[in-house]
C-alpha positions as CSV (number, residue, x, y, z in Angstrom):
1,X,6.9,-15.1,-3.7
2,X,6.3,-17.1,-6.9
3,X,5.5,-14.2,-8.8
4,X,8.8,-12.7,-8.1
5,X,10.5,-15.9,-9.1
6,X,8.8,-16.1,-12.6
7,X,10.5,-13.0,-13.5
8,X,13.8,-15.1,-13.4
9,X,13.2,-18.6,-13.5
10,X,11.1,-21.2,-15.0
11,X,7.9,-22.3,-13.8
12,X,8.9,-25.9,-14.1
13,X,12.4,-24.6,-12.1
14,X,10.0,-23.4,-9.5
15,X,8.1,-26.2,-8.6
16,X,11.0,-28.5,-8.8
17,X,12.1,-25.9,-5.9
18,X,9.2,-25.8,-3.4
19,X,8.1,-29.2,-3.7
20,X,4.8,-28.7,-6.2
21,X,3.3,-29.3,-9.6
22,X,4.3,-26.8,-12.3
23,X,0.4,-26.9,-13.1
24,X,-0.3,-25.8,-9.9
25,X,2.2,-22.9,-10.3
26,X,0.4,-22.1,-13.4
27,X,-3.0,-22.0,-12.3
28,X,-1.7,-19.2,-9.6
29,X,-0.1,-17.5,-12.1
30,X,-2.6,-17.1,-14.5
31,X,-5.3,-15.7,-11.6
32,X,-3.2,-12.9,-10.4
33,X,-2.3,-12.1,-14.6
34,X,-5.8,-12.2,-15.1
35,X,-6.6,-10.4,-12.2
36,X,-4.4,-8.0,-13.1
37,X,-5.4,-7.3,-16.7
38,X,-8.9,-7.0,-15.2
39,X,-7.8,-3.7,-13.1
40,X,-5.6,-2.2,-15.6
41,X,-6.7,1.1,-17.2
42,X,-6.5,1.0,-21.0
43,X,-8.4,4.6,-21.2
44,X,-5.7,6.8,-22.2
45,X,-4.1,4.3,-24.8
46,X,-4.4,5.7,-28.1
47,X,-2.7,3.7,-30.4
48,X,-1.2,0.5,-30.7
49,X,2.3,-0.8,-32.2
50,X,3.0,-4.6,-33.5
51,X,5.7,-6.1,-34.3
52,X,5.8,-8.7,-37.1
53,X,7.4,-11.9,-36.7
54,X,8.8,-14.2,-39.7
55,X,7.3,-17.5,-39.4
56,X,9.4,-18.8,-42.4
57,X,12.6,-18.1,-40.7
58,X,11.3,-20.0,-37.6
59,X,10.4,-17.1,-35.6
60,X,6.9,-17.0,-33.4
């Protein structure tokens, strides 16, 4: 369920929500991201594109 609601609403939101600490919230999500990254296949990626930000005009 939370991971469906972080597509949509804040993490702080959330927890306000259910009754729990946002840090809480954030340790969950950041095991299934992880765990996620872990099983993705990158073997068929060839390249690579990045977009540049511009830090002087207050971007990040």
């Amino acid at each position: 369920m939370i991971m469906t609601l972080v597509k949509s609403m804040p993490v702080k939101t959330i927890a306000a929500c259910i009754n729990e600490h946002d840090t809480r919230l954030w340790r969950v999500l950041h095991h299934y991201v992880d765990s996620a990254r872990d099983n993705a296949d990158y073997f068929k990626v060839r390249q690579v594109g990045v977009d540049g930000t511009s830090s002087k005009r207050g971007h990040s």
